[in-house]
ChimeraX commands (.cxc) that place a marker at each C-alpha (Angstrom):
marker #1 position 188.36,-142.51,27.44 radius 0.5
marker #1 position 185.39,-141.29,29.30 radius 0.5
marker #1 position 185.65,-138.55,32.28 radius 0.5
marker #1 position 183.35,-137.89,34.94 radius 0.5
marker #1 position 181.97,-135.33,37.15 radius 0.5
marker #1 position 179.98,-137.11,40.29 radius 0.5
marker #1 position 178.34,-135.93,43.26 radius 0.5
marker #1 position 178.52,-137.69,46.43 radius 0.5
marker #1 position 176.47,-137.51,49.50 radius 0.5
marker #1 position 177.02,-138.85,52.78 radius 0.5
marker #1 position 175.01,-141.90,53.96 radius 0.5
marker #1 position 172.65,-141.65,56.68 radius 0.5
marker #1 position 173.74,-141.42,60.20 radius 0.5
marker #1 position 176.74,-138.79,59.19 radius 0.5
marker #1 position 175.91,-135.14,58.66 radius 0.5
marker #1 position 174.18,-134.21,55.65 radius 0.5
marker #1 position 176.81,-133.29,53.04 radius 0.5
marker #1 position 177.46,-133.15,49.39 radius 0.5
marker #1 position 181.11,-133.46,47.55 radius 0.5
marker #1 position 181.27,-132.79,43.81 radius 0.5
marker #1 position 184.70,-134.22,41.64 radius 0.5
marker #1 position 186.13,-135.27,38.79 radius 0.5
marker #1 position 187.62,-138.67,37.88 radius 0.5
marker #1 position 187.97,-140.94,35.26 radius 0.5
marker #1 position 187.37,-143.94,37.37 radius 0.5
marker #1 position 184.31,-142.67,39.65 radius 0.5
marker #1 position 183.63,-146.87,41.54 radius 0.5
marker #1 position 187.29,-146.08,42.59 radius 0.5
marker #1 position 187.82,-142.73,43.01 radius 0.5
marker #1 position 184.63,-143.61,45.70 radius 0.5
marker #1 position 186.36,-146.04,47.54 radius 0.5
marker #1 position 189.30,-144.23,48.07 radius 0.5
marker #1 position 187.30,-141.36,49.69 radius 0.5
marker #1 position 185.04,-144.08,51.67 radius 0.5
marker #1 position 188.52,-145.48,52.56 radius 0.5
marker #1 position 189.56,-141.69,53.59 radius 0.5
marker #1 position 192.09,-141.48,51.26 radius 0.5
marker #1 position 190.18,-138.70,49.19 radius 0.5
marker #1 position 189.96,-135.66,48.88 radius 0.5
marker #1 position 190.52,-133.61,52.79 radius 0.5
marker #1 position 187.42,-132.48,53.18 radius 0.5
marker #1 position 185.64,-136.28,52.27 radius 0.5
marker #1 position 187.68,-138.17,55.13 radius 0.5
marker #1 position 185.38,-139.46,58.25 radius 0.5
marker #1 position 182.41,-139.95,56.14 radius 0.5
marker #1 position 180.99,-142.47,53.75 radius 0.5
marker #1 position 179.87,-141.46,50.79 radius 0.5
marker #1 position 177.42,-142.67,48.16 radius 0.5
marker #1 position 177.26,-141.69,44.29 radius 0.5
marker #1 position 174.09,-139.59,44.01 radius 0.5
marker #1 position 175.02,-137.88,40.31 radius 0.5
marker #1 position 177.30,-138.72,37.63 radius 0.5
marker #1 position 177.69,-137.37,34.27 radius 0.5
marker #1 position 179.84,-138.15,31.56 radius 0.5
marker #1 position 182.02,-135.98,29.08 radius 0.5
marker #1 position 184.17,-136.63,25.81 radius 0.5
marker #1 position 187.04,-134.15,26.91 radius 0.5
marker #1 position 188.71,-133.66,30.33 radius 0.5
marker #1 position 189.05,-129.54,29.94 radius 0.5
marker #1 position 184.92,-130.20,29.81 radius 0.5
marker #1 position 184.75,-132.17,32.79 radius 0.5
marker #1 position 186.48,-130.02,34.71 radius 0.5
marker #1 position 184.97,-126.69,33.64 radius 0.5
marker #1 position 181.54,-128.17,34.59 radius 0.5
marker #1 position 183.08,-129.85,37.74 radius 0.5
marker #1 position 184.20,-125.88,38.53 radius 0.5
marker #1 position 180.68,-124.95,37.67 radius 0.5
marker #1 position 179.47,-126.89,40.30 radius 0.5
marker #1 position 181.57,-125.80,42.83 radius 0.5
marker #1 position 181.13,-122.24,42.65 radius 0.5
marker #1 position 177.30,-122.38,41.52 radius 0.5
marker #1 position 175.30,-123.71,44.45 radius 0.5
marker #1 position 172.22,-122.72,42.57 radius 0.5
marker #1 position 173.04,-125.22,39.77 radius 0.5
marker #1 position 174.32,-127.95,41.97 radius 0.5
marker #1 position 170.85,-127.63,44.09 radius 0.5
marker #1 position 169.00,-127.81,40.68 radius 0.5
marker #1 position 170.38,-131.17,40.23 radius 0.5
marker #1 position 170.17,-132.34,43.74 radius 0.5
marker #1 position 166.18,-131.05,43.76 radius 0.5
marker #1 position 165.94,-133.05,40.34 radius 0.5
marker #1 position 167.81,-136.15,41.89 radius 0.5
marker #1 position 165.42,-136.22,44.76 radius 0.5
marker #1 position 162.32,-135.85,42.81 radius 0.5
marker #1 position 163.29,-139.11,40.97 radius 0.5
marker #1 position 163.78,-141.35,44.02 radius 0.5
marker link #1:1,2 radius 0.2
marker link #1:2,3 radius 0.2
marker link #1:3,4 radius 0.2
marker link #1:4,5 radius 0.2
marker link #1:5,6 radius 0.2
marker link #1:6,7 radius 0.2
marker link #1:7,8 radius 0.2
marker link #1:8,9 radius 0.2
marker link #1:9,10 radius 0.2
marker link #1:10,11 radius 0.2
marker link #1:11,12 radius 0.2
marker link #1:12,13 radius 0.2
marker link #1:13,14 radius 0.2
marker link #1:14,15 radius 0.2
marker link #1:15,16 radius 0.2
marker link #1:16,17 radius 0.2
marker link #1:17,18 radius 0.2
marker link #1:18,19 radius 0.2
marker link #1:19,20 radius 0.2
marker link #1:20,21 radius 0.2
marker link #1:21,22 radius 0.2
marker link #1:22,23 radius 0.2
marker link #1:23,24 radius 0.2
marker link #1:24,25 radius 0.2
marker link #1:25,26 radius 0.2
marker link #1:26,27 radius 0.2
marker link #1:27,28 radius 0.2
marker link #1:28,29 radius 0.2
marker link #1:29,30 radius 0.2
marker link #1:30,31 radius 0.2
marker link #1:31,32 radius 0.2
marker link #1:32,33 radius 0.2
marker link #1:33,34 radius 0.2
marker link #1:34,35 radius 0.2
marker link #1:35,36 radius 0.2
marker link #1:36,37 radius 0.2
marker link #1:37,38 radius 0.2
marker link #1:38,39 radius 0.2
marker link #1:39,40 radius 0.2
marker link #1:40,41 radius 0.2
marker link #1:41,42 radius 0.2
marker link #1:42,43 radius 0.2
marker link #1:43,44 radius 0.2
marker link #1:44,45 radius 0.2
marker link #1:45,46 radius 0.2
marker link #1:46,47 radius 0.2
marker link #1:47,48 radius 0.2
marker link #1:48,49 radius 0.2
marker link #1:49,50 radius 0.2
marker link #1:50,51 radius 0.2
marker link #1:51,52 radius 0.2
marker link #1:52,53 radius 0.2
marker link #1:53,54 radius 0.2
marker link #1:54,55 radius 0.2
marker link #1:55,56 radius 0.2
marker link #1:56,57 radius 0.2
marker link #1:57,58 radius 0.2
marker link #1:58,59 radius 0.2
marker link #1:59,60 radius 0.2
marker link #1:60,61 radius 0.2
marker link #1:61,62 radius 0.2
marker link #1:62,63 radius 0.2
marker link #1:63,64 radius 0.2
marker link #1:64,65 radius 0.2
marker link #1:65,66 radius 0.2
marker link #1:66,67 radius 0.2
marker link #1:67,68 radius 0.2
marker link #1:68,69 radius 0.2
marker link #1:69,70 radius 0.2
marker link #1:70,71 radius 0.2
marker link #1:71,72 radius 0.2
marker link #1:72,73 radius 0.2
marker link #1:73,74 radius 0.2
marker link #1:74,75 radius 0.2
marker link #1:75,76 radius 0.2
marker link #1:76,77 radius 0.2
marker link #1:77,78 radius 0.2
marker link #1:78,79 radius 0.2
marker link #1:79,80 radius 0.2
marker link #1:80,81 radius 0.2
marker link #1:81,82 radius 0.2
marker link #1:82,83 radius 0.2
marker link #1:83,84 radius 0.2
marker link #1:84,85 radius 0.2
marker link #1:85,86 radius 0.2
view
């Protein structure tokens, strides 16, 4: 079994915000926070999967899902590479 770390952004027309998580199951783990049953801080927005990336072992996934969230230099090095690709 496969776990994920994604990042989400919000679609136009909402503010301009980013989400990073963990799931096993990211397709559903986004509809339940486009269905504002995620996480607090996701509800009254839609979301779209902008990053995704995949690990062998959970205690992985979730040490670089930490990463993210404390290092907003890392997570703007991946949203400056994710825009440079569109």
């Amino acid at each position: 079994m496969y776990h994920y770390v994604y990042i989400l952004k919000t679609l136009d027309g909402y503010l301009n915000k980013t989400y990073v998580g963990y799931s096993i199951d990211v397709n559903s783990r986004l509809k339940k926070h486009n269905s504002s049953k995620g996480a607090k801080s996701t509800r009254g927005y839609k979301w779209k999967i902008i990053y995704k990336k995949r690990f062998m072992s959970k205690s992985e996934a979730l040490s670089f899902e930490y990463l993210l969230k404390k290092d907003r230099k890392k997570r703007s090095s991946i949203l400056k590479r994710i825009k440079s690709n569109i």
